[in-house]
N, CA, C and O of each residue as an XYZ file, in Angstrom:
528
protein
N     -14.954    -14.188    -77.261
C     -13.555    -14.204    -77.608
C     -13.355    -13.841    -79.078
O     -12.276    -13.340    -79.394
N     -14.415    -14.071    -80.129
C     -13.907    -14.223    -81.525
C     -13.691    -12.470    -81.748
O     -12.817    -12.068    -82.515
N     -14.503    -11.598    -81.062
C     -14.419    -10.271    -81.307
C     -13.062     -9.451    -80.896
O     -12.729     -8.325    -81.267
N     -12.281    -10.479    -79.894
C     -10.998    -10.210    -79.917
C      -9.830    -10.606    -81.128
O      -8.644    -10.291    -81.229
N     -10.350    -11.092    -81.630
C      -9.291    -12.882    -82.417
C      -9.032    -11.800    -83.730
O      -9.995    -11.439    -84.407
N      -7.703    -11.341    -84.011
C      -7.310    -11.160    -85.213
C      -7.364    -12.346    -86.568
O      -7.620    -12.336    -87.772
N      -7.117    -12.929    -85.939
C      -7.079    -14.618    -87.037
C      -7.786    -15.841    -86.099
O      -7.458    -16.326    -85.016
N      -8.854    -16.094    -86.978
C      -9.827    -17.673    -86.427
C      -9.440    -18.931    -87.130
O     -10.357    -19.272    -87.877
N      -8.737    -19.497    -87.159
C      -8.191    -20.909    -87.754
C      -8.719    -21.537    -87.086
O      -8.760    -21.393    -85.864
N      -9.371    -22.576    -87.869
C     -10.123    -23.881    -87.823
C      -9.197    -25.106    -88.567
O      -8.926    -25.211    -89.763
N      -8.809    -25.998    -87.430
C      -8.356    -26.837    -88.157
C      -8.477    -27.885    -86.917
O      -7.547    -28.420    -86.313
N      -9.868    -28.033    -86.703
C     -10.763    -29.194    -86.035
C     -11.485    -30.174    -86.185
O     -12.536    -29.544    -86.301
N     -11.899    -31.605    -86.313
C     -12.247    -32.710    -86.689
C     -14.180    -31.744    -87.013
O     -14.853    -30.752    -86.736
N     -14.157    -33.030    -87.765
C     -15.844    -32.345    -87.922
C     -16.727    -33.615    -87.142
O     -16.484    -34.784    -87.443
N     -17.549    -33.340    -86.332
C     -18.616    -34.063    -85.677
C     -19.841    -33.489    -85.253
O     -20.010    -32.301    -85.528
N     -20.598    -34.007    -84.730
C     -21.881    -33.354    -84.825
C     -22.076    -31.824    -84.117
O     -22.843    -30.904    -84.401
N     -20.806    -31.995    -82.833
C     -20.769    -30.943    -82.290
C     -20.018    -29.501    -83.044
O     -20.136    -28.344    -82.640
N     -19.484    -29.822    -83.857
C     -18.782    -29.104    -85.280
C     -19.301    -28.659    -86.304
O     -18.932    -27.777    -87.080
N     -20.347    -29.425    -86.279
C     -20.822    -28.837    -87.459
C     -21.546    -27.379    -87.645
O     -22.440    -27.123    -86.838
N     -21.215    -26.351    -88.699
C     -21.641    -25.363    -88.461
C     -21.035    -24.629    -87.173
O     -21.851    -23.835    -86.705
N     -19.768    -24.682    -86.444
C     -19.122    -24.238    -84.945
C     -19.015    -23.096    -85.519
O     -18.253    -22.438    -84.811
N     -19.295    -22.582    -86.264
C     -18.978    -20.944    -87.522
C     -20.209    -20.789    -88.335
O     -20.321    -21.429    -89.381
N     -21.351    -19.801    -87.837
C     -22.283    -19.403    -88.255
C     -22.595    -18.156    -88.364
O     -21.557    -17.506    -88.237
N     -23.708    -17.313    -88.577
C     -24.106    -15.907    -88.102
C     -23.664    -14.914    -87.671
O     -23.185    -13.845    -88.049
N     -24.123    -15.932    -85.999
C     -23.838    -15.077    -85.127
C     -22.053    -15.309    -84.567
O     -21.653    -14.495    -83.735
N     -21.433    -16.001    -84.872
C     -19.978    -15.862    -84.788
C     -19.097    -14.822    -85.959
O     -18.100    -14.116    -85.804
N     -19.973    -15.097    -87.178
C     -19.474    -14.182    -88.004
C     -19.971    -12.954    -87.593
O     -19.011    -12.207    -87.780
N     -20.671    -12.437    -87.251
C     -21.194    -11.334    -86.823
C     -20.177    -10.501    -85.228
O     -19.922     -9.348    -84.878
N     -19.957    -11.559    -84.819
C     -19.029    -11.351    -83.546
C     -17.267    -10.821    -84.205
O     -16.423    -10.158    -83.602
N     -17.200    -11.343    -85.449
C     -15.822    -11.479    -85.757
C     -15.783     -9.615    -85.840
O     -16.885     -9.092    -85.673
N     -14.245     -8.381    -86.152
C     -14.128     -7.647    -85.729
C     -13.656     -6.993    -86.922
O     -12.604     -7.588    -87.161
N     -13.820     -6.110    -87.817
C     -13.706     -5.754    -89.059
C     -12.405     -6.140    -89.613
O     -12.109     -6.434    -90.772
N     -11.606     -6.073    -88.433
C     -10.204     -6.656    -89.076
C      -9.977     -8.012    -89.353
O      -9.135     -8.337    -90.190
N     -10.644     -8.838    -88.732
C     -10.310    -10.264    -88.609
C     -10.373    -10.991    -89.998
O     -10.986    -10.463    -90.926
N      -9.752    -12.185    -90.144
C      -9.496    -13.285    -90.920
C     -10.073    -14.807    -90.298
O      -9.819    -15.545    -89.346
N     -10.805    -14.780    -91.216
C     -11.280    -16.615    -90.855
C     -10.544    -17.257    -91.608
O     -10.449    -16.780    -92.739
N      -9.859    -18.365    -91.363
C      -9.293    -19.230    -91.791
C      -9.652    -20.922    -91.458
O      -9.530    -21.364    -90.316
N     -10.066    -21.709    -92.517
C     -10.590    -23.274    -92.483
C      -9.714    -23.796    -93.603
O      -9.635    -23.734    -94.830
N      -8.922    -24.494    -92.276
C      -8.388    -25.709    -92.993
C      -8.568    -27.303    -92.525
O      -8.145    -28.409    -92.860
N      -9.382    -26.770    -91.631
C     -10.408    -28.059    -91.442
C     -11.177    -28.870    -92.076
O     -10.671    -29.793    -92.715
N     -12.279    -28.727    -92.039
C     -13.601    -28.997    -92.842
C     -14.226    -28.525    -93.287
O     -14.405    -27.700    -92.391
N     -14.993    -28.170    -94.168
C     -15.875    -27.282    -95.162
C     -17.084    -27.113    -94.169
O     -17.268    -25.931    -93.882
N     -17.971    -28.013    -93.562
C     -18.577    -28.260    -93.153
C     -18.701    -27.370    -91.557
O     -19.701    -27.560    -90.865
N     -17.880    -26.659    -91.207
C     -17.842    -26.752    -90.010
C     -17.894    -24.980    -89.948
O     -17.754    -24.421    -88.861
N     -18.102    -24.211    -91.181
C     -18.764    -23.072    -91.640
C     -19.787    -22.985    -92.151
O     -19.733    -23.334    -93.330
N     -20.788    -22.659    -91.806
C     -22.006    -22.418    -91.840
C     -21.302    -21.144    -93.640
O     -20.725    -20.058    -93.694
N     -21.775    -22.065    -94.655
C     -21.063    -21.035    -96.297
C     -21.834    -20.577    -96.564
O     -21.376    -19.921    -97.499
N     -23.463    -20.176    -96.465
C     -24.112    -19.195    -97.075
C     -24.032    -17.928    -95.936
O     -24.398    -16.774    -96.155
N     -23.521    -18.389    -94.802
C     -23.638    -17.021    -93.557
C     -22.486    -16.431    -94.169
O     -22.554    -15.267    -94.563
N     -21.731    -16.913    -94.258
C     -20.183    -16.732    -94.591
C     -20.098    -16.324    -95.715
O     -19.036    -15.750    -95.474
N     -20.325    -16.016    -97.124
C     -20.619    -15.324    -98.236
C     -22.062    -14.572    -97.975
O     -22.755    -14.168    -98.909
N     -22.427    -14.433    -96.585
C     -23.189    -12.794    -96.918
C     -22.413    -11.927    -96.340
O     -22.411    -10.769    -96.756
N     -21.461    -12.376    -95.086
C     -20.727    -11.957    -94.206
C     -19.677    -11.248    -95.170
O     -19.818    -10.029    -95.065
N     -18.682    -11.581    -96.064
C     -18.023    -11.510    -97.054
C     -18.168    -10.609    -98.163
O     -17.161    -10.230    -98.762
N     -19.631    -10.123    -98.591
C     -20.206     -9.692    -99.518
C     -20.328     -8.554    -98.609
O     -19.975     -7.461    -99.051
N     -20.742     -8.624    -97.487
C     -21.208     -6.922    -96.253
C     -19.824     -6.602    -96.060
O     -19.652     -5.384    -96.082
N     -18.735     -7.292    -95.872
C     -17.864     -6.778    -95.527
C     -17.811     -6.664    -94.154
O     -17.005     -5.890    -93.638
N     -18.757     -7.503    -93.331
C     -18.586     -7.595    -91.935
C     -17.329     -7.994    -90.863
O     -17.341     -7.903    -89.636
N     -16.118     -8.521    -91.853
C     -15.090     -9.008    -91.400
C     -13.926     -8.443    -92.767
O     -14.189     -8.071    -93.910
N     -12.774     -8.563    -92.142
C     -11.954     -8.589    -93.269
C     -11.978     -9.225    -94.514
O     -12.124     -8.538    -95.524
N     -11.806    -10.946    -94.616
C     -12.000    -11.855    -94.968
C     -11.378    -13.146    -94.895
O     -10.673    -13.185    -93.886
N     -11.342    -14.332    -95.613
C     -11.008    -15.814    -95.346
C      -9.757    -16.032    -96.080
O      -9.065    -15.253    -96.734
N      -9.613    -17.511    -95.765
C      -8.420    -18.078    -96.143
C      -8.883    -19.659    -96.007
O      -8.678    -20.444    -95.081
N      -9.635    -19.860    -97.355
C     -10.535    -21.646    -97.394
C      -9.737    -22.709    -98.173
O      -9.437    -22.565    -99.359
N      -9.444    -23.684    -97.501
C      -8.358    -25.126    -97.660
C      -9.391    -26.084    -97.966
O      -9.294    -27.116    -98.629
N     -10.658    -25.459    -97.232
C     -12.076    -26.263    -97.567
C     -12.988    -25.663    -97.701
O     -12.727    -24.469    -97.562
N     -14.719    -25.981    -98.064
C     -15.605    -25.501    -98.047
C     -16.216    -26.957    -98.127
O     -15.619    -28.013    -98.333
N     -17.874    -26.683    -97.860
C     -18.632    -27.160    -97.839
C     -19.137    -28.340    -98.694
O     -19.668    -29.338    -98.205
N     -18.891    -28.111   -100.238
C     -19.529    -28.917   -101.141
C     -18.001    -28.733   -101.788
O     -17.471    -27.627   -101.672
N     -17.359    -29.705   -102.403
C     -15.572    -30.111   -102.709
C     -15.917    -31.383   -103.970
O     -16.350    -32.533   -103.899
N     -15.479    -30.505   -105.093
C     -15.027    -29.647   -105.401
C     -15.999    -28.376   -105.571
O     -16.987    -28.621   -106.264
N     -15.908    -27.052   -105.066
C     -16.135    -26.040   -105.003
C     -16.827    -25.752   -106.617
O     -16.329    -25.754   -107.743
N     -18.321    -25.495   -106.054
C     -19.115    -25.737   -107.736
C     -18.708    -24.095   -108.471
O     -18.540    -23.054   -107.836
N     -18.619    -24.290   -110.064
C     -18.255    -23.347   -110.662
C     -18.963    -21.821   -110.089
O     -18.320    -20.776   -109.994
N     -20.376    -21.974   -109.754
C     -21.153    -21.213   -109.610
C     -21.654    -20.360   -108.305
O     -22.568    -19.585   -108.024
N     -20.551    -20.940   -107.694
C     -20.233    -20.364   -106.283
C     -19.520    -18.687   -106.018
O     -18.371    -18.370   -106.326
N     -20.366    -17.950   -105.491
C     -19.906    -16.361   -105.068
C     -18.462    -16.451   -104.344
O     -17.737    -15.462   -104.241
N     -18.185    -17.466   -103.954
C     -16.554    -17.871   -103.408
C     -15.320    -17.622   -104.233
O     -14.187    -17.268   -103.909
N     -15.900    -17.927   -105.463
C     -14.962    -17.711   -106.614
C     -14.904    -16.327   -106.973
O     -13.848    -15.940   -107.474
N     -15.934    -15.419   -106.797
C     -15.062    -14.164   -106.963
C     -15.173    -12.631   -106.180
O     -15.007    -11.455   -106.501
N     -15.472    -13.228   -105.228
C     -15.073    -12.642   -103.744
C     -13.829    -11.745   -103.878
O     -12.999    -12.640   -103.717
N     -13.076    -10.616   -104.057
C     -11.658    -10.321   -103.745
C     -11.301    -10.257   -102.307
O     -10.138     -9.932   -102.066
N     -12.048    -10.493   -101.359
C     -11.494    -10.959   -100.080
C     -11.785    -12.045    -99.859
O     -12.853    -12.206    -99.267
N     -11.083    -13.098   -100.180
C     -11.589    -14.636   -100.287
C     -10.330    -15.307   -101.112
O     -10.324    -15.281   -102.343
N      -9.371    -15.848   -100.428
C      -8.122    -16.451   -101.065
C      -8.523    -18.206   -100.637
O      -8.601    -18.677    -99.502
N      -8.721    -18.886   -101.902
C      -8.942    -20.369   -102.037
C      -7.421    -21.230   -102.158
O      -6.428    -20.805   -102.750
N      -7.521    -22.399   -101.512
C      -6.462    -22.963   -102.106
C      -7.339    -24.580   -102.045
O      -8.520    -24.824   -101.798
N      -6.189    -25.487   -102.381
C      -6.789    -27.102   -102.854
C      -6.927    -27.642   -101.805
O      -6.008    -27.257   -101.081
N      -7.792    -28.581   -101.100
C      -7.524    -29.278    -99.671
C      -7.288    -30.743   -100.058
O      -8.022    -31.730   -100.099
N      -5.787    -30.484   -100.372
C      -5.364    -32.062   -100.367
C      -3.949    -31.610    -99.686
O      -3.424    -30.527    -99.424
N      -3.564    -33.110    -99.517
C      -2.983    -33.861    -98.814
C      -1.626    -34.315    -99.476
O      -1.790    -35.408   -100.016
N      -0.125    -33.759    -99.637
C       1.248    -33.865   -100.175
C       1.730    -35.128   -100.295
O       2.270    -35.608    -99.298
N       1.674    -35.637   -101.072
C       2.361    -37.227   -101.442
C       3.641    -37.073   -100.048
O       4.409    -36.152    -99.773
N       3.404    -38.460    -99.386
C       4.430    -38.538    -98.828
C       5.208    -39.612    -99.267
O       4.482    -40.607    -99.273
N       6.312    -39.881    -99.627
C       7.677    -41.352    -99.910
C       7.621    -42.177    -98.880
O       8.404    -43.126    -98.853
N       6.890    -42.022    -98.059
C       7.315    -42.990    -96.706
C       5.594    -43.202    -96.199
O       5.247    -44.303    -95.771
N       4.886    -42.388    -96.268
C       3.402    -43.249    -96.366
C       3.629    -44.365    -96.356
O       4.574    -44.740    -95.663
N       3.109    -45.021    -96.871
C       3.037    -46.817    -96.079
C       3.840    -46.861    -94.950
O       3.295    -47.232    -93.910
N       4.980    -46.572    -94.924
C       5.810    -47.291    -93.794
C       5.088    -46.466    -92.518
O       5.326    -46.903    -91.392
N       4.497    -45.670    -92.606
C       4.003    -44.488    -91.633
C       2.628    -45.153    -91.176
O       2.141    -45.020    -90.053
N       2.176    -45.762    -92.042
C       0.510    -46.388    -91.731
C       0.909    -47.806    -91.370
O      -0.165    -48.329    -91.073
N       1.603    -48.465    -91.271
C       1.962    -49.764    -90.986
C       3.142    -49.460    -89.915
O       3.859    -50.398    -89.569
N       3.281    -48.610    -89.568
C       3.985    -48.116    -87.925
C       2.427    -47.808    -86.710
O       2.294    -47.959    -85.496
N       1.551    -47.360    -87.741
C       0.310    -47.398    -87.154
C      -0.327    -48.702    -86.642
O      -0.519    -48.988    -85.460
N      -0.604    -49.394    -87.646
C      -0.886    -50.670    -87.115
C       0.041    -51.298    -86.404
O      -0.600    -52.074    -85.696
N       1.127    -51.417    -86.182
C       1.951    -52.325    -85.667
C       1.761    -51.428    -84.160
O       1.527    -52.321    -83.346
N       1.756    -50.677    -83.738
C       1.676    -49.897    -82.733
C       0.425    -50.510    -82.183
O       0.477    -51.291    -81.233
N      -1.027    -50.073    -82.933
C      -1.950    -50.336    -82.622
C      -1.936    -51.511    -81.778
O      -2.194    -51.360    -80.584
N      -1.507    -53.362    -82.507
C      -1.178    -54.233    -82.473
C      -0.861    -54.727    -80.609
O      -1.369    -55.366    -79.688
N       0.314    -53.903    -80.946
C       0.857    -53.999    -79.470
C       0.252    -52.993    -78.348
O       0.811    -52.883    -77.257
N      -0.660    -52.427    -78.601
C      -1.477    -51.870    -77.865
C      -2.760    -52.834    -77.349
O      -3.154    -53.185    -76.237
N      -3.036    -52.986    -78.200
C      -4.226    -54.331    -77.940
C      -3.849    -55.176    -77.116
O      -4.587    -55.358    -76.148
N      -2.578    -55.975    -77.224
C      -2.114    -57.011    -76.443
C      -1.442    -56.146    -75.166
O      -0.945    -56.631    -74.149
N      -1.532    -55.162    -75.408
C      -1.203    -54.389    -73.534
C      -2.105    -54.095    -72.770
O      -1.971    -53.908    -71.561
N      -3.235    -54.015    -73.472
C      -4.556    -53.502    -72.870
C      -4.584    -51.601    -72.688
O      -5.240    -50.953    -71.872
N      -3.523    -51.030    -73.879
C      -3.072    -49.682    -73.884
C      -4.493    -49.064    -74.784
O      -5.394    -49.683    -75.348
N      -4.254    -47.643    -74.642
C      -5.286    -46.948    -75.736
C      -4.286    -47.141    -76.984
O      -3.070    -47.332    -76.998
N      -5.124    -47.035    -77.917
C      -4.575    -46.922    -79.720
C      -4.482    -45.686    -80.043
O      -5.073    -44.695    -79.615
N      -3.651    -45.826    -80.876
C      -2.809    -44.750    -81.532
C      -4.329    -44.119    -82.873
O      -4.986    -44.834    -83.630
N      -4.405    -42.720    -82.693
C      -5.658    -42.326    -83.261
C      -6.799    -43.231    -83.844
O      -7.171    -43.777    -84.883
N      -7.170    -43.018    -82.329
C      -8.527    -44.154    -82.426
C      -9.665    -42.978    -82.960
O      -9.645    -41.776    -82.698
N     -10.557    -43.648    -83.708
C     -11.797    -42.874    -83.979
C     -12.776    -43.372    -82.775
O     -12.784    -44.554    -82.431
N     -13.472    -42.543    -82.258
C     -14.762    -43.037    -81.319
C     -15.748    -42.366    -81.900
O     -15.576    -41.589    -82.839
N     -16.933    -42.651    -81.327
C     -18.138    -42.451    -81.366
C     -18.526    -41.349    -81.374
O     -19.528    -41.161    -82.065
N     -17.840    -39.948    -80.515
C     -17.719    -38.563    -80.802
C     -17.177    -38.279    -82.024
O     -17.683    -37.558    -82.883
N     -16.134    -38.864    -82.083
C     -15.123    -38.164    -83.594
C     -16.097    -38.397    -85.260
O     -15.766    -38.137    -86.416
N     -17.078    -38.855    -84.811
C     -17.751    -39.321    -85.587
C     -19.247    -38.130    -86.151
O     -20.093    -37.537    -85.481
N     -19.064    -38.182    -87.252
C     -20.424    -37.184    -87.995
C     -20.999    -37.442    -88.206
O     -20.733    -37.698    -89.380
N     -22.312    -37.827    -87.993
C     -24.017    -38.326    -88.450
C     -24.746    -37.269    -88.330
O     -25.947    -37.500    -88.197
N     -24.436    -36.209    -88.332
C     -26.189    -34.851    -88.758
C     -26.223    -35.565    -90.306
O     -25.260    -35.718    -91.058
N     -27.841    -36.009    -90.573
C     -28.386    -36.090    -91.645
C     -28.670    -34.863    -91.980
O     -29.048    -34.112    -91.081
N     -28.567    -34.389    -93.264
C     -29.552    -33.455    -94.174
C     -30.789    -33.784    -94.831
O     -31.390    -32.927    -95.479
């Protein structure tokens, strides 16, 4: 499919099955025109395939919200890539945060005492343990 995909956006939890879901041979699949885009996880691009990929010109190029190692070390070929547009991967002050995370718990709360599923539960999949 990726050799069809004008634009690859990633914006998927990272877990073991994630990790690296963007390597090589996917970059290699991608189609001279295409755009990768991660606003996911850093982690979930395989970044030295991906800056040779970038450097050959095997794809168009990216659009990174993340990378791998954050903050993005000075000495990284990422930085001056001209097909390679970076931005910050954070997260917009919200005014109502708290009341938004304590609608969470209170939800949660009454889920428990229903015997309901919870409101974004983490499990045991959603979860990342590949050691390096």
């Amino acid at each position: 499919m990726l050799s069809r995909c004008d634009f690859v956006v990633l914006c998927i939890e990272l877990n073991d099955s994630t990790y690296h879901i963007i390597g090589d041979k996917e970059l290699s699949a991608l189609k001279k025109t295409a755009v990768l885009v991660n606003m996911g996880r850093g982690k979930l691009v395989d970044e030295a395939a991906l800056v040779s990929h970038l450097k050959d010109r095997t794809f168009f190029g990216a659009g990174l919200d993340t990378v791998e190692t954050e903050p993005l070390p000075a000495d990284s070929p990422l930085w001056d890539l001209d097909n390679v547009i970076l931005t910050p991967h954070m997260t917009p002050a919200q005014p109502d945060k708290d009341e938004i995370m304590l609608s969470y718990i209170l939800k949660n709360i009454g889920a428990y005492r229903r015997g309901e599923s919870y409101v974004n539960r983490v499990s045991e999949g959603s979860l990342f343990t590949v050691n390096l």
